[in-house]
C-alpha positions, 0 to 999 in steps of 0.5 A: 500500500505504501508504494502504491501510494508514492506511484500515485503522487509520483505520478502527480508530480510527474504531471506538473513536471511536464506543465513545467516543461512546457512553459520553460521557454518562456521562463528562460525569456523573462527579463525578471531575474526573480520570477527566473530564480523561483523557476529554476528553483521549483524545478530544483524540489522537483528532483529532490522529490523524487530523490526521495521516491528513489530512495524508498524503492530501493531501499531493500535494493542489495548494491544500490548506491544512493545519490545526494542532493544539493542546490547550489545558486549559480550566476548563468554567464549567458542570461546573465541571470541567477539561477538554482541548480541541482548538483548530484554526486552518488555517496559511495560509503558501503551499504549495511552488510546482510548476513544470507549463509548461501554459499554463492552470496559475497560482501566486500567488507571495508578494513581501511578507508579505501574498502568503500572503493572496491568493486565486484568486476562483471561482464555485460553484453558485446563485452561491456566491463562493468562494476558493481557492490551487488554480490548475488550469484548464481550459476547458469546452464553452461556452468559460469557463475553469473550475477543473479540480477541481470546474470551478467558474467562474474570476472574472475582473475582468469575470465569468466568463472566455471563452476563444476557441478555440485561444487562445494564452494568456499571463499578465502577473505582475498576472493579465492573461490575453492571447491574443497582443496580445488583452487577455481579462480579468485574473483576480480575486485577492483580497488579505486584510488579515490572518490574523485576517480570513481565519479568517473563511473556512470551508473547503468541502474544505481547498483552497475556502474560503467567508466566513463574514462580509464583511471588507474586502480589500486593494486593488491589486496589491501582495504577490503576482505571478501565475505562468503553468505553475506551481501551489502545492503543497499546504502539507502533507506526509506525517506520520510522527507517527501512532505518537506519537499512537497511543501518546499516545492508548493510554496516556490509555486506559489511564490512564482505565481504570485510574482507573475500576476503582480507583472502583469497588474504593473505592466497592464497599469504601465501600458497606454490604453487601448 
């Protein structure tokens, strides 16, 4: 019933985020730097919404990576105008780590500051490298072991990795993958230097991420350990905030209006008569 609810005034502010669209061209005209800035700013509350949608949907997501919200007053060089932007930037520090005892589940765990960077290396179609927190898997009909969201192959140090049938599978706190004395391959994880290199990843879905631009990873084992039957949680959670940002986004409207009709009153009172 919850999410019913939040599709049902998701969908009403989508409505109004089209009227909006629509009389975009004609705020971007207006000569009023005040009737601009509370345009820009009720389209700014408008993307906090539904931030704040996105995170209750995906709060339950394993590997969902969440995005802050910022608005920022910017001076536009080409209107010369003030105007509200949103900046964006995902928050990398790891989700809660949830315990599941399948033997094909596995958490990055952090042991030093450098532990939020480290990443779950998979394959999507025509080749693709992609990275992910999500450490779901299984293993598909031809035996490689894939992820169980989108069953993408898993990388390993060699390729892709195969998993013999009826394999008992164990894994070392580095990502070597057993089965019984049997060494498979060890997963690959990739270890980025810093958050300024991983904002060079595009998120696919907020839980896969592609590289934009190449960037040097981190050698080694080091800042992260592997944990068989547990995965991390997403770094979400259920916001409570939609009212504030409704009602934040109500009074801009208002506000916006407001300033319009008394422009019109003083340019009716200003023009010459008819």
């Amino acid at each position: 019933m919850k999410y019913i609810f939040l599709l049902f005034i998701s969908i009403l502010f989508c409505t109004s985020s089209i009227k909006a669209e629509q009389y975009k061209e004609y705020f971007d005209q207006l000569p009023d730097n005040g009737i601009r800035e509370l345009a820009t700013a009720a389209e700014a509350w408008e993307r906090h919404y539904f931030k704040s949608v996105e995170y209750t949907i995906n709060s339950q997501t394993p590997g969902y990576v969440r995005k802050d919200y910022s608005n920022v007053r910017r001076y536009n060089k080409g209107t010369k105008q003030h105007e509200v932007e949103v900046v964006v930037r995902r928050n990398w520090i790891d989700g809660q780590p949830v315990e599941t005892n399948k033997p094909l589940d596995f958490a990055l765990a952090s042991i030093q500051d450098g532990g939020h960077f480290a990443f779950f290396v998979v394959e999507l179609p025509q080749g693709v490298v992609a990275y992910t927190k999500d450490g779901r898997f299984r293993v598909d009909f031809s035996g490689r072991l894939v992820t169980l969201s989108g069953n993408f192959p898993v990388l390993g140090e060699d390729g892709h990795i195969f998993i013999p049938v009826g394999a008992d599978i164990t894994s070392s706190a580095a990502g070597q993958l057993y089965n019984g004395a049997q060494v498979l391959d060890r997963l690959k994880i990739v270890v980025f230097d810093s958050s300024l290199d991983m904002r060079k990843l595009e998120a696919i879905n907020g839980a896969y991420f592609v590289l934009k631009e190449e960037v040097t990873f981190q050698e080694g084992v080091e800042g992260f350990k592997v944990m068989q039957g547990w995965v991390t949680q997403s770094n979400s959670f259920f916001a409570h905030d939609q009212w504030v940002i409704s009602n934040s986004y109500t009074y801009v409207y208002n506000s916006l209006y407001k300033l319009i009709n008394v422009d019109k009153q003083i340019y009716t009172t200003m023009s010459p008569e008819q």
